[in-house]
MINU-664235 format. One line per field, with one value per residue (C-alpha): chain; residue in three letters; y, z, x; residue number from 1. Coordinates in Angstrom, 2 decimals. Layout:
REM MINU-664235
chain = (A,...)
resn = (ALA,...)
y = (Y,...)
z = (Z,...)
x = (X,...)
resi = (NUM,...)
//
This chain:
REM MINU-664235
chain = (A,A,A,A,A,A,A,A,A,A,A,A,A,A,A,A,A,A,A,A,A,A,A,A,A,A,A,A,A,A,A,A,A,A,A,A,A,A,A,A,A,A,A,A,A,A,A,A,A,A,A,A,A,A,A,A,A,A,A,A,A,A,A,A,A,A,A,A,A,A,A,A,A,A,A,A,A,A,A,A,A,A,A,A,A,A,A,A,A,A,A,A,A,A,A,A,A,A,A,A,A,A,A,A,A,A,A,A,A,A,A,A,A,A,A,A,A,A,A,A,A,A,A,A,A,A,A,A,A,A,A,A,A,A,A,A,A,A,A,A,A,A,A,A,A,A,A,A,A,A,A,A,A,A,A,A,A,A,A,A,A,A,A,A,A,A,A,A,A,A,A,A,A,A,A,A,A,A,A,A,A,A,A,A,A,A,A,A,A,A,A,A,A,A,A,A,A,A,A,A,A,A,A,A,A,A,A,A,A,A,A,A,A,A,A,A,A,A,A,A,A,A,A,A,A,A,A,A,A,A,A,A,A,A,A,A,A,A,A,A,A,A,A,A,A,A,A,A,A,A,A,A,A,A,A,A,A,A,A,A,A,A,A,A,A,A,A,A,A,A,A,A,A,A,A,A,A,A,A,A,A,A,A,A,A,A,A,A,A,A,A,A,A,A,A,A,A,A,A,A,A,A,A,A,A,A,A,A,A,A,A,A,A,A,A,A,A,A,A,A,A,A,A,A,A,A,A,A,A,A,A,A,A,A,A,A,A,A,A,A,A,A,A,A,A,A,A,A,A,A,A,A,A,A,A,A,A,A,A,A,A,A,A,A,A,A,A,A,A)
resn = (UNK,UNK,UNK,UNK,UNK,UNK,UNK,UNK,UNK,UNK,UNK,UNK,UNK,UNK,UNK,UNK,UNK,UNK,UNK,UNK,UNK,UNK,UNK,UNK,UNK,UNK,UNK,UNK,UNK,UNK,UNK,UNK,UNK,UNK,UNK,UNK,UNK,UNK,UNK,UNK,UNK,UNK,UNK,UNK,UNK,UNK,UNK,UNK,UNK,UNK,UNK,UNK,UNK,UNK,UNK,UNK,UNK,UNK,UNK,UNK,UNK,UNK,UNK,UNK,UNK,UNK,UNK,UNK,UNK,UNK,UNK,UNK,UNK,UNK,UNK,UNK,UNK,UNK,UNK,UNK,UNK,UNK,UNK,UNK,UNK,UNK,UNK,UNK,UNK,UNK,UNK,UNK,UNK,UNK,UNK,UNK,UNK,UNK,UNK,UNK,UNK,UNK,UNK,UNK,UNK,UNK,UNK,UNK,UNK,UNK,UNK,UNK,UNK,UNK,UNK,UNK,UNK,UNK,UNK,UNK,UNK,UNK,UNK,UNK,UNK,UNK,UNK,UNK,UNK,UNK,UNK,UNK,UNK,UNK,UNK,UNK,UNK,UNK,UNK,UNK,UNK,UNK,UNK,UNK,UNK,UNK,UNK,UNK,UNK,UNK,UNK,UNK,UNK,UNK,UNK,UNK,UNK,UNK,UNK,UNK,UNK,UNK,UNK,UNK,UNK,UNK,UNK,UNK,UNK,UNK,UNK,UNK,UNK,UNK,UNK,UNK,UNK,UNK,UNK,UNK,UNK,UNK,UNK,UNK,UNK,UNK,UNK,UNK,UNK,UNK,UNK,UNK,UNK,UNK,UNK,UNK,UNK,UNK,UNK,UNK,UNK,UNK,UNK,UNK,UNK,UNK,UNK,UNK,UNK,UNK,UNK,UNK,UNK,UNK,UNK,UNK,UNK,UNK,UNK,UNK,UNK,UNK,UNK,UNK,UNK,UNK,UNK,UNK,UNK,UNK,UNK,UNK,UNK,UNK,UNK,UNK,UNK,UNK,UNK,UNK,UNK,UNK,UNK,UNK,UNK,UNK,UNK,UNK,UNK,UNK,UNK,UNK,UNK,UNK,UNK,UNK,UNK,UNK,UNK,UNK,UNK,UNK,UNK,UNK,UNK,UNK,UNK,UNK,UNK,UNK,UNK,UNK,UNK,UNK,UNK,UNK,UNK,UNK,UNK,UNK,UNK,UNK,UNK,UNK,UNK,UNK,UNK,UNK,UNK,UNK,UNK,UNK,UNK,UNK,UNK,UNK,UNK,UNK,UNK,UNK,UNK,UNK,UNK,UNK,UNK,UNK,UNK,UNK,UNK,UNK,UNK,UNK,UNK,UNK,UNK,UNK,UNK,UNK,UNK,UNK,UNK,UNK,UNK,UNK,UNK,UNK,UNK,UNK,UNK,UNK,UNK,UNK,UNK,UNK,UNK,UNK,UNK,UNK,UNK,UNK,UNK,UNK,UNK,UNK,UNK,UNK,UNK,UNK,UNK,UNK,UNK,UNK,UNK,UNK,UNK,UNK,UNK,UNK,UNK,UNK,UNK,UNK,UNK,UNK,UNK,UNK,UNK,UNK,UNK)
y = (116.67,115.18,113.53,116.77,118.65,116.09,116.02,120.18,120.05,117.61,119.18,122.92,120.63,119.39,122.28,125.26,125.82,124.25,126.73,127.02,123.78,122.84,119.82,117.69,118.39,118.99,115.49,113.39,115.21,114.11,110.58,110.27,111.61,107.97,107.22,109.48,112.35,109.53,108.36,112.33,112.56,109.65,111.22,114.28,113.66,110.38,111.89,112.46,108.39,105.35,103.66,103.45,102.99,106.09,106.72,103.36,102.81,105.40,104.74,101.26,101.37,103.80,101.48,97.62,97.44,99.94,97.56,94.04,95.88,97.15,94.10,92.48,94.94,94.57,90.64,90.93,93.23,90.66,88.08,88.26,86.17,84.69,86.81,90.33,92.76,92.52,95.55,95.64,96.77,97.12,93.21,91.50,91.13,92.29,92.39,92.74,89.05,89.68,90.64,87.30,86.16,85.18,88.01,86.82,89.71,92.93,95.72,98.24,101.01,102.48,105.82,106.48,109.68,109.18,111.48,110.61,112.84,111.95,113.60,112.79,113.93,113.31,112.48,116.16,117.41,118.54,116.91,115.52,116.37,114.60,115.14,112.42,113.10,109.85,109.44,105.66,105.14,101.18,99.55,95.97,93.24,89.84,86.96,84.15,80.37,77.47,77.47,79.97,80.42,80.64,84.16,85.44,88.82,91.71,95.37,97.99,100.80,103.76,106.39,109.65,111.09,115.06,114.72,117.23,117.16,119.21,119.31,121.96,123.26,126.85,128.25,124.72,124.44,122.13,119.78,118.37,115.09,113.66,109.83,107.83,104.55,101.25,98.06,95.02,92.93,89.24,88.07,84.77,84.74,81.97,81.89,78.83,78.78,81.28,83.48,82.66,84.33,83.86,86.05,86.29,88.29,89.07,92.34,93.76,97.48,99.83,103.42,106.59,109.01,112.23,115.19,118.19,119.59,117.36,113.73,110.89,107.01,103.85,100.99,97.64,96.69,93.14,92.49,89.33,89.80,86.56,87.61,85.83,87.57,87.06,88.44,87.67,89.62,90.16,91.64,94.71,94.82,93.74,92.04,91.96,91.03,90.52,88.77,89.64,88.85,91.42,90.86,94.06,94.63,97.42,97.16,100.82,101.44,104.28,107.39,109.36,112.69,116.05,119.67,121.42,118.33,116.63,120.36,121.23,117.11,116.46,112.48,111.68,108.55,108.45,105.11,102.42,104.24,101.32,99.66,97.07,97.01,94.61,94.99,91.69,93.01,91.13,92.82,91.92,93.90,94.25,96.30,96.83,98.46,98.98,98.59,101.18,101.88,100.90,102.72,101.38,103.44,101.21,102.59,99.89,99.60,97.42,96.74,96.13,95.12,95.65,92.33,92.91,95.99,96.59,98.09,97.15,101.03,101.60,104.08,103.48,104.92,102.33,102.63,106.07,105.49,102.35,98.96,98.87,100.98,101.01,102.12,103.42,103.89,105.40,105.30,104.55,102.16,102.61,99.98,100.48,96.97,96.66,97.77,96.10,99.09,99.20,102.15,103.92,106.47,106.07,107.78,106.41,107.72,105.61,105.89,104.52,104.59,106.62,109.52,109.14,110.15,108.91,109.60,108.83,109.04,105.87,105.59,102.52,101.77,98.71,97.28,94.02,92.81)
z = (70.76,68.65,71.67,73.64,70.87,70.60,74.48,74.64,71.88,73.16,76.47,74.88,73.22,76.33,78.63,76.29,73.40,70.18,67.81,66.40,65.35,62.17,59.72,63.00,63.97,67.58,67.74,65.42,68.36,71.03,69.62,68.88,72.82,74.09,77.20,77.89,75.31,73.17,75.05,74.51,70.71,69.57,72.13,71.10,67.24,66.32,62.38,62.46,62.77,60.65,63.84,66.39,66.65,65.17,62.37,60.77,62.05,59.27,56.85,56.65,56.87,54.06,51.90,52.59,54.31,51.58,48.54,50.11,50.73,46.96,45.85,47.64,46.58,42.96,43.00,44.75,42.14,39.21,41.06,41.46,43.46,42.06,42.34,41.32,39.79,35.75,33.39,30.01,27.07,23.51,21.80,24.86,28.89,30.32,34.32,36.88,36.04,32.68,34.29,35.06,31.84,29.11,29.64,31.07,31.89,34.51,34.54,37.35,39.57,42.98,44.67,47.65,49.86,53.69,56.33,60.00,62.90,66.38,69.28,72.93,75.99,75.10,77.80,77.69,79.55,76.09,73.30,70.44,66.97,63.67,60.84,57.42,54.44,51.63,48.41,47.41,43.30,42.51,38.94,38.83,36.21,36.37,34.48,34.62,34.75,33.28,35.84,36.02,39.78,40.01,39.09,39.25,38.70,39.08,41.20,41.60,44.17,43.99,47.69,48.43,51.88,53.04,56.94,59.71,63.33,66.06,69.77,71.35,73.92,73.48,70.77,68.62,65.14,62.71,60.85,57.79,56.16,52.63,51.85,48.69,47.93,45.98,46.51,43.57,44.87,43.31,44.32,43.96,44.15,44.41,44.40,46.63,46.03,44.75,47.80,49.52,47.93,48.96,47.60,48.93,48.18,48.93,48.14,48.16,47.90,48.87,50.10,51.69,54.54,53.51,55.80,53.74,54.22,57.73,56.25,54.17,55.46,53.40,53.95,52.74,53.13,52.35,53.51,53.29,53.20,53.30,52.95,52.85,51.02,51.26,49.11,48.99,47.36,48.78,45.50,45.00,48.26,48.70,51.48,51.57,54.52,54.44,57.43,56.60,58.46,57.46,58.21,57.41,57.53,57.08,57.60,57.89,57.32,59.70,58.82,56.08,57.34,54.87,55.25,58.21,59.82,58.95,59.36,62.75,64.35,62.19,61.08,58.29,59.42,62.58,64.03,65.50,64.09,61.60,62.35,62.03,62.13,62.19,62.04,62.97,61.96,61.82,60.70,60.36,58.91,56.37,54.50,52.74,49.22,47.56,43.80,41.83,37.62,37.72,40.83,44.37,47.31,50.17,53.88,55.84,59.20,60.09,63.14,63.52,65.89,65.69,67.44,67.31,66.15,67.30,66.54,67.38,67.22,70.15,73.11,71.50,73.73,74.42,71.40,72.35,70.21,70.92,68.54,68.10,65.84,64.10,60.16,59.08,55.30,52.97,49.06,45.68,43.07,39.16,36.67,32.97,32.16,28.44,28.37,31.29,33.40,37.02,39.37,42.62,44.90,48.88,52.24,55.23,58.90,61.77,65.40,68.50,68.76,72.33,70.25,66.56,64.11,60.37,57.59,53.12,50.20,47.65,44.27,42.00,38.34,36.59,33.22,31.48,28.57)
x = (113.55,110.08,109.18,109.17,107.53,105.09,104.43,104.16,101.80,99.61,99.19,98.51,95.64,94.19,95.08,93.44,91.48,92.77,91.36,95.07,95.24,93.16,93.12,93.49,96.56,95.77,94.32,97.25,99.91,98.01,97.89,101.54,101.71,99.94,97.98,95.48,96.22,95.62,92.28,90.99,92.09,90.17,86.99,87.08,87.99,86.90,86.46,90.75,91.17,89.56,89.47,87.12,83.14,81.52,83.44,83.28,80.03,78.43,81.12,80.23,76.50,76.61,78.89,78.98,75.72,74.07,75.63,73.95,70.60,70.89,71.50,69.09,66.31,67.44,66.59,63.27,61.89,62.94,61.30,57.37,54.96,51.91,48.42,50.21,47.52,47.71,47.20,45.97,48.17,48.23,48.81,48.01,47.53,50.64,51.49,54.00,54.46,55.62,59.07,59.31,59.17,62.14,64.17,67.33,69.15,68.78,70.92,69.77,71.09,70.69,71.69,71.56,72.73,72.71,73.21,74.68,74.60,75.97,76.34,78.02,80.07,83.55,86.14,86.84,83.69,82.44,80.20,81.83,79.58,80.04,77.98,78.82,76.70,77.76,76.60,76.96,76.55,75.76,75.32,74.44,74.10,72.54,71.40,69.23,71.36,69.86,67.35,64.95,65.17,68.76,70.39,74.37,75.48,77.99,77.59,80.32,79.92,81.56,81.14,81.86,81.66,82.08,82.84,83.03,83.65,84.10,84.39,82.78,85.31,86.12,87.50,87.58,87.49,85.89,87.56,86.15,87.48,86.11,86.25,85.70,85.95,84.72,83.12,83.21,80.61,79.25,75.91,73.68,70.14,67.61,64.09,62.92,59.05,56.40,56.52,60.67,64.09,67.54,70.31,74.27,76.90,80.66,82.12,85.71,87.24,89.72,88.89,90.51,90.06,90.87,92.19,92.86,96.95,97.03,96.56,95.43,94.75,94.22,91.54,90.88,87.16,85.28,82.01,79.25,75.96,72.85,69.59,66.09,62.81,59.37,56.59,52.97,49.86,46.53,44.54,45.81,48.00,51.47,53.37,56.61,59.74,63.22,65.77,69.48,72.64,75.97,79.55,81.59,85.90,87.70,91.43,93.26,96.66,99.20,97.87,100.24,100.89,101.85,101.26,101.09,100.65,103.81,105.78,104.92,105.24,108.48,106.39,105.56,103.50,101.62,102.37,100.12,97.07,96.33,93.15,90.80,87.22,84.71,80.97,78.15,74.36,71.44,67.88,63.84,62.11,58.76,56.61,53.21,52.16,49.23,49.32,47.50,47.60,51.63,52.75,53.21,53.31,54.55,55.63,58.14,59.87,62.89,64.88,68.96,70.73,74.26,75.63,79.35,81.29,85.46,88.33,92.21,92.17,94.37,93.19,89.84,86.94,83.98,80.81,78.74,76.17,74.22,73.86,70.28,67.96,64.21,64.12,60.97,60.85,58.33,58.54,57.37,57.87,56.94,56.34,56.78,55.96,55.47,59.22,60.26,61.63,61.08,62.49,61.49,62.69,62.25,63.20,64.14,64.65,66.57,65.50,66.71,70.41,71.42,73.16,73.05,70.52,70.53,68.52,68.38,67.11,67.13,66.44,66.59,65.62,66.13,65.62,64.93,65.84)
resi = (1,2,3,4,5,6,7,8,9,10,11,12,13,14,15,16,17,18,19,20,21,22,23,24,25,26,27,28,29,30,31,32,33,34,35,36,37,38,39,40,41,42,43,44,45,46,47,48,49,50,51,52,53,54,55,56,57,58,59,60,61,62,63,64,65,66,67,68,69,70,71,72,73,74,75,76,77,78,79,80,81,82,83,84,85,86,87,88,89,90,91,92,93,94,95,96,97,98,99,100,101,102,103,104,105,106,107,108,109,110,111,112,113,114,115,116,117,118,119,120,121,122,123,124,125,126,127,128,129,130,131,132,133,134,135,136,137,138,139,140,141,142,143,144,145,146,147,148,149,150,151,152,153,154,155,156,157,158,159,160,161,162,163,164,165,166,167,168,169,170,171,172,173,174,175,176,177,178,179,180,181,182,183,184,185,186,187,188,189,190,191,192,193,194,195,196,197,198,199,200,201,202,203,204,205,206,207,208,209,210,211,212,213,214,215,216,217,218,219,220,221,222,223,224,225,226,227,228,229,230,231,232,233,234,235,236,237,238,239,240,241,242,243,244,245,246,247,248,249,250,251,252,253,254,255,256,257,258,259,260,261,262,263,264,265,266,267,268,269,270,271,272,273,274,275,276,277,278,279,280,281,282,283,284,285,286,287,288,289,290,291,292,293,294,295,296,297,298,299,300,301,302,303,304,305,306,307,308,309,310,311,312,313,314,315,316,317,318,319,320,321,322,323,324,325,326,327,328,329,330,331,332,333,334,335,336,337,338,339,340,341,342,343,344,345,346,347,348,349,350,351,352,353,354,355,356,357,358,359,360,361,362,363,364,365,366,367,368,369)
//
């Protein structure tokens, strides 16, 4: 009697509007139909499933990838190559050098809120539209070994996503999902010469994917992240590049049905939805500031290329929205030296990718003592 249930509901779904059914219902009975009412649920509401390529594509640039990039960022401002401009103070000549002094520890932060848009013809005849907007919150703490180019430290991440998604067949309705989530991530960094910095780190978390009165689904996430820094001044100009390799996994469990949801399909758990996902991304990229009276306006651009990205999603549709992208980034950086405080704030716009657009903003401030 479910399975018949299941099997009318799923074919209202794909045979007429689905206006009726909110909170993705319409796309959980579809899925829990197989074949391809499965095939059109994940197509037409990717946002309903952890699975897949375009929903854990933005949640895990916004999360893993945006923790190793913090990270990274953090150890390239405590690090400082030779010919930096100087400023005078009060008691002595103090510069962008005197960061690098005796101080052994850092303790900085970094938010960032990113939005994701993608668009594309579904398997349905219509477009599938998600919009994420995440808000990732990082605190970090290092300090300085033995040796002063070798540094170890600490960063927790804690995200928060609002998600919505519709398909644009008659008489649809929007569904909109929240997520939230954390990432406990060591890191390593060592500067190799005056001008070269490696840092590495390995991060691990749990989330949630949250479908108000239709569902809730669990992840497991780790991610690596290897990154090598360069940095050179010209007077009062600054040169800077960074080449960075990211391995990303999230690991989703069934989905947990309640509500309506669980009411009107008589499950509780929505089998076979469980997931994993796996993200390979490699990126070059550089930038140039100018250094003038303790700020630093600097402009950027970066390209990624998403080498590998799956799912063991089943039914999952082939990736919609392209692997490779250009970041162009334009910001500011503030030094307070003679108390060792360093912060900046910084937006940045990706092109490129066949039907997603992505932009954020970034702060970061730091402090050495």
């Amino acid at each position: 009697m479910k399975t018949t249930t299941r099997l009318a509901l799923a074919s209202i779904c794909l045979a007429s509007p689905v206006g009726a059914f909110a909170n993705c219902l319409g796309a959980y009975s579809s899925y829990s139909s197989g074949g391809i009412f499965a095939e059109q649920a994940l197509s037409n509401h990717p946002e309903c499933f952890g699975g897949g390529a375009t929903t854990s594509q933005a949640l895990v640039s916004a999360t893993a990838a945006r923790q190793s990039s913090a990270i990274s960022d953090a150890l390239a401002r405590r690090w400082t190559a030779p010919g930096a401009p100087s400023l005078a103070a009060t008691g002595g000549a103090r510069g962008m050098a005197a960061g690098d002094g005796a101080q052994p520890f850092n303790l900085w932060g970094n938010s960032s809120d990113e939005d994701t848009e993608q668009r594309y013809g579904n398997l349905s005849g219509n477009t599938t539209k998600n919009d994420f907007d995440i808000q990732n919150h990082i605190l970090g703490a290092d300090y300085g070994l033995a040796s002063p180019s070798l540094v170890f430290g600490l960063s927790l991440g804690i995200d928060r996503g609002d998600i919505s998604g519709i398909n644009t067949a008659p008489g649809e309705e929007e569904n909109e999902l929240t997520s939230h989530g954390y990432m406990v991530a060591p890191y390593l960094g060592w500067q190799l010469n005056d001008e070269l910095s490696l840092d590495a780190s390995i991060g691990f978390g749990q989330g949630e994917l949250h479908a108000s009165d239709s569902s809730n689904q669990d992840v497991d996430r780790w991610y690596t992240g290897v990154n090598l820094n360069y940095q050179r001044w010209l007077g009062s100009w600054q040169l800077a590049a960074r080449a960075g390799y990211l391995h990303a996994e999230e690991d989703y469990d069934d989905l947990k049905l309640h509500g309506d949801t669980e009411e009107q399909l008589g499950l509780t758990e929505l089998q076979d939805s469980d997931a994993t996902n796996e993200l390979d991304r490699i990126q070059l990229g550089g930038q140039v500031g100018y250094w003038w009276n303790g700020w630093m306006p600097y402009a950027g651009l970066k390209y990624m290329d998403d080498v590998h990205r799956s799912t063991t999603q089943n039914f999952a549709p082939s990736d919609p929205i392209g692997k490779e992208a250009w970041v162009w980034t334009l910001g500011v950086n503030f030094y307070s030296l003679a108390y060792g405080i360093t912060g900046g704030l910084a937006y940045e716009q990706e092109e490129g990718r066949s039907h997603q657009n992505l932009n954020s903003w970034v702060a970061n401030l730091s402090l050495r003592f």
